[in-house]
Steps between C-alpha positions, in 0.01 A plus 500: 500500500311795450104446611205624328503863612447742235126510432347432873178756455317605197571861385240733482430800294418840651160479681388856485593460082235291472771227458384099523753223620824426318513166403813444313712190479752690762238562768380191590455368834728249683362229645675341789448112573541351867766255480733545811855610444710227359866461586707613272721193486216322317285766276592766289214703405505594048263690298359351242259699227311265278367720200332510176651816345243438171684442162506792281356272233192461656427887550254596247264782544213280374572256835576783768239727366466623871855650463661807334696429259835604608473262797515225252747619354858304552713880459285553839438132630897435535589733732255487742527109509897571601414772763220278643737195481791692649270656759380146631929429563405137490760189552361302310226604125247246359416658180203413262398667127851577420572578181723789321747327781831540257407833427457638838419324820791284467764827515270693779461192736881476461554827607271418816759223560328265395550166332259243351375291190123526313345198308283555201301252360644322225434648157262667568372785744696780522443545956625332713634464863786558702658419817752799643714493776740761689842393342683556825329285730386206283686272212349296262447109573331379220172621309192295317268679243152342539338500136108386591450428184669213570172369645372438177829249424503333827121481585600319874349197302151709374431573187301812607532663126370209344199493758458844409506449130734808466881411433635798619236544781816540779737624281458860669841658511579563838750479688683459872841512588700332837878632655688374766708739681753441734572847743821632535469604836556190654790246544234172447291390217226725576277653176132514386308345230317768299215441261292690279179442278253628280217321444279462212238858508182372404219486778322220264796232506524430843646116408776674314587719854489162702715319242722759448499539910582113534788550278659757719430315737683154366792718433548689811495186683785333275735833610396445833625139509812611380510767749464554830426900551186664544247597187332842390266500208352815394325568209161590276285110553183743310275344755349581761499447858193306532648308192576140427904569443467682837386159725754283252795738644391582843289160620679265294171395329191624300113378650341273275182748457734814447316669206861542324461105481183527317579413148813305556573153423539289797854315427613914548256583849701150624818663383461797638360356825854347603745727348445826731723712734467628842630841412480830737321764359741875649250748404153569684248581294227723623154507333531760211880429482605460113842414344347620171268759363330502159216628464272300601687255654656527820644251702755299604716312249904541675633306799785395658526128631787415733595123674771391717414746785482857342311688659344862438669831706341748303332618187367774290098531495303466225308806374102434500278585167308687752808700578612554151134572374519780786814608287375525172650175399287286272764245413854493441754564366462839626706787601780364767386160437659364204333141449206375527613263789587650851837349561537274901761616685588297794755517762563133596687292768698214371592208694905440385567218601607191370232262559293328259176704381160281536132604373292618819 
C-alpha cells in the first residue's frame, strides 16, 4: 500500500516576489505517529478520507459572503472536489453533504475505482452521505442507513418532544450511514466496519447532537455484535472538541455538570450517562487547528473514531486560521479549497485478524 507521501512540506511561493506561504489542500504537512512497525502478517495499513465536500444546495452567496462567487459555483466546485479526492488516493471515502450524487459524483468516483452507496434522509433533504470503497480490494457485506429522525419514533423510552412542547423538536433530517466490508486480499474472513455521520448543525441544540450521537452509537454496536472486524467512523458530529458528543464517544460518558447538560431533562443526562463509547480519536489536533472555516467560526467539527485496535501511521495536518489569514483566506470555500470543511485524510493500520472486536 502506497503511504502518505505526496504532500510532506508546504510549498512556498518565490521569496524575493514578495510571495507568502502556499497553503493549498495539496501542500499540507504529514504527520508521522510513533507506533512501532507492525508485522505484516497482522496489519495492513488503508487510507481513509472522511470529508464534507458541502452540497451544492447549500451554496448561496448570501451564506458564503466571504467567497467569490465562482467558487460557489458547482461548474467550478465539481472538479476540484474530484482532483482533491483523487489526489488523497484513499482506500477507503467517508463522504458527507452529498448531493447532485446521480448527476456527477456517482460516475467520477467510479472512474476512481470506486464503489459505494449514499443515504438521504427520507423525503426530505436533498444531501446526504456516502460510504466509498476501492472496488478491487473490498466487497460489500451488508449496509444500514441510520435515519436520526428516528429518535423522535423510538424516544429510548423519553418523550423528549413532548417535554419540549415541540413535536417535531428532533425531527432534524440527518443522517449516518454503516458498511461492512470484507477485503479481498486475504484467504480469511477479514473486513472493516465503516461508518459515517452527520450530525444535526445547530450550536444551540446540543440534546439533539447527544441524541442523535446515542443513536449512532446504539446502531454501530448492533453491527458490531454481528461482526467481529474492526470499526472506522468518520464524519461531520458539528461539535466541538471540548463538546458533550466528544466525551459520549471518546470517555464513554458525559459529567453531570457539563454545560451541554444544562437544560436537559434528567431521564436523557441518565441515558446518556450509560450509553457511551471508548472510541480512539486518529487525528491530533493542535491549538488553532480547524476542520472548518466560515467566517467567523473556526474550529473543529470532523473526526475519525476507530476501535478494535486501529491505530494512527500517519496523517495530513490541519491548516491554522492563523496560517490561512497569513494567506488572504477569510473563510472558505476559496480558491483550491472547494468546501467549507477541510477533508481528514488518514493513513491507518488495521488489525486483520479474526478475533472478536471489544470497546477499549
Amino acid at each position: 500500500m502506497k503511504t502518505l507521501s505526496y504532500a510532506t512540506t508546504m510549498t512556498r511561493c518565490n521569496p524575493s516576489a514578495g510571495g507568502k506561504p502556499s497553503i493549498t489542500p495539496y501542500t499540507r504537512p504529514v504527520i508521522h505517529t510513533v507506533n512501532g512497525q507492525p508485522k505484516e502478517s497482522e496489519f495492513e495499513k488503508v487510507r481513509v478520507v472522511s470529508y464534507n465536500v458541502l452540497a451544492q444546495c447549500y451554496c448561496r452567496s448570501s451564506i458564503f459572503h466571504w467567497s467569490d462567487r465562482g467558487d460557489i459555483r458547482w461548474k467550478r466546485r465539481k472538479g476540484k472536489i474530484t482532483k482533491e479526492i483523487e489526489e488523497y488516493n484513499a482506500d477507503l471515502l467517508l463522504l458527507q453533504e452529498l448531493d447532485n450524487f446521480s448527476d456527477y459524483h456517482r460516475g467520477a468516483l467510479r472512474k476512481l475505482g470506486y464503489d459505494g452507496y449514499t443515504y438521504v434522509q427520507r423525503n426530505s433533504r436533498k444531501d446526504g452521505v456516502g460510504i466509498f470503497w476501492k472496488s478491487e480490494d473490498f466487497e460489500v457485506v451488508s449496509e444500514t442507513p441510520v435515519h436520526f429522525n428516528a429518535i423522535a419514533e423510538q424516544s429510548y423510552g423519553i418523550d423528549y418532544a413532548q417535554k419540549k412542547n415541540n413535536p417535531e423538536y428532533l425531527l432534524r433530517d440527518s443522517v449516518g450511514a454503516i458498511t461492512v466490508l470484507r477485503s479481498n486480499k486475504h484467504p480469511s474472513d477479514v473486513g472493516i466496519i465503516l461508518a459515517t455521520c452527520h450530525l444535526f448543525w445547530n450550536p444551540d441544540n446540543a440534546d439533539v447532537k447527544l441524541l442523535q450521537a446515542f443513536h449512532m452509537v446504539e446502531r454501530i454496536r448492533q453491527v458490531v455484535r454481528e461482526h467481529d472486524y474492526p470499526l472506522i467512523l468518520g464524519g461531520d458530529f458539528n461539535s466541538v472538541p471540548d463538546s458533550a458528543v466528544l466525551s459520549f464517544l471518546t470517555d464513554g460518558s458525559v459529567p453531570n455538570n457539563h454545560s451541554d447538560l444544562r437544560d436537559m431533562s434528567s431521564e436523557l443526562v441518565e441515558m446518556i450517562s450509560r450509553g457511551g463509547m471508548k472510541l480512539q480519536n486518529m487525528y491530533q489536533y493542535e491549538e488553532g487547528d480547524m476542520t472548518n472555516y466560515t467566517e467567523p467560526f473556526a474550529d473543529v467539527l470532523d473526526y475519525i473514531f476507530v476501535m478494535g485496535g486501529v491505530r494512527a501511521s500517519s496523517f495530513l495536518k490541519l491548516p491554522s486560521r492563523k496560517a490561512l489569514a497569513e494567506n488572504g483566506v477569510k473563510g472558505f470555500p476559496h480558491g483550491p479549497w472547494p468546501s467549507d470543511h477541510i477533508a481528514l485524510v488518514a493513513e491507518l493500520e488495521i488489525p486483520f485478524l479474526s478475533k472478536p472486536v471489544e470497546e477499549s
